[in-house]
C-alpha positions as CSV (number, residue, x, y, z in Angstrom):
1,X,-129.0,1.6,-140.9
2,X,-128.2,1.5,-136.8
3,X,-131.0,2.5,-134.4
4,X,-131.8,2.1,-130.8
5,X,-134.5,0.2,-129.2
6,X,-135.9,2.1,-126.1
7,X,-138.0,-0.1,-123.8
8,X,-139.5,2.1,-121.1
9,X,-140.8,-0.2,-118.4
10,X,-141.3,-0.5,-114.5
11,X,-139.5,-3.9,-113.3
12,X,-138.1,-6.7,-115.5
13,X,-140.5,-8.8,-115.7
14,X,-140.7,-12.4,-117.5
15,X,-142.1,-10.8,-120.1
16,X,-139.9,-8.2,-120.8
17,X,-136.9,-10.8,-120.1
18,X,-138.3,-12.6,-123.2
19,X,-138.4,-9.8,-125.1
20,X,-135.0,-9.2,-124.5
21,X,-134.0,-12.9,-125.5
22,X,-135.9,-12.2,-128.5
23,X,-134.0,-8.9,-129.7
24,X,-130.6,-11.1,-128.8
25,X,-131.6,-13.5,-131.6
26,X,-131.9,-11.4,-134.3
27,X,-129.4,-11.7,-137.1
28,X,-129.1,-8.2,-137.9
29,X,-126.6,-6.7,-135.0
30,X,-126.6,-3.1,-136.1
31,X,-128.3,-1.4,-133.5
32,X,-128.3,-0.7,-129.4
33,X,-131.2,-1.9,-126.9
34,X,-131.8,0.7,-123.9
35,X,-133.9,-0.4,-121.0
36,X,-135.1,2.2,-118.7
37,X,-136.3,0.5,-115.4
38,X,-138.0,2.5,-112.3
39,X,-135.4,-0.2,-110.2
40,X,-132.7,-2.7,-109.9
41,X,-135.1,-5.5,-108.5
42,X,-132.3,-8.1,-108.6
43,X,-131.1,-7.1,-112.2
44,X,-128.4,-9.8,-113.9
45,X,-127.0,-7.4,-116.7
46,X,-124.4,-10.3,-117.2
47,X,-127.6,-12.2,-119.1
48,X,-128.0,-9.0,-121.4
49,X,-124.9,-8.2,-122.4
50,X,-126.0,-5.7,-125.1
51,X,-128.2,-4.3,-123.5
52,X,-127.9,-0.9,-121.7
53,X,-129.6,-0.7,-118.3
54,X,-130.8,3.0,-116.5
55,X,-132.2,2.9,-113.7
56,X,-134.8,6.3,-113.6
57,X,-136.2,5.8,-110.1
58,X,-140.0,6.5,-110.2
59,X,-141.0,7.9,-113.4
60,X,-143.8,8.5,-115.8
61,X,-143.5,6.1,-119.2
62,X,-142.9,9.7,-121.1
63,X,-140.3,10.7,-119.3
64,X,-138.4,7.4,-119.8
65,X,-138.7,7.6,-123.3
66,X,-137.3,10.8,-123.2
67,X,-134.2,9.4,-121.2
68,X,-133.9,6.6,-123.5
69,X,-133.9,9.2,-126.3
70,X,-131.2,11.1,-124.8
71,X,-129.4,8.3,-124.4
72,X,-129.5,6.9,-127.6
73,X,-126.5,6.9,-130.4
74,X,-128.7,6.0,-133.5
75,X,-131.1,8.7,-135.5
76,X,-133.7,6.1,-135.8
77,X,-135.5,5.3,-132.6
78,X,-138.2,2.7,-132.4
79,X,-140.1,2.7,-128.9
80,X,-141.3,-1.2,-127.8
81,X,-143.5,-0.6,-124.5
């Protein structure tokens, strides 16, 4: 079963970062993480490789779910906030 993990969230914070880490250490590799972030604040994408970054600009945590879901390429769609 593939799904999609949609974070909405303001900045990358630390931890966000370690949630990230987390999600890269999992054994199952069947699925896509989406990050939706109001800005770049200094954003390494090379440490998240499978992880797909949008930048929304200002917006309410709703509407970056609904970006994220929009986005996604899996039926199942679990939110982490």
């Amino acid at each position: 079963m593939r799904f999609s993990i949609v974070i909405p969230a303001r900045i990358l914070t630390p931890t966000l970062k370690d949630t990230l880490n987390r999600i890269q250490e999992l054994d199952y590799e069947d699925f896509e993480t989406i990050v939706i972030l109001d800005f770049e604040n200094h954003l390494d994408v090379s440490l998240y490789p499978n992880v797909k970054f949008i930048i929304s600009g200002v917006s309410s945590p709703g509407n970056k779910r609904n970006i994220g879901i929009k986005d996604a390429s899996c039926d199942f769609i679990p939110f982490l906030s």
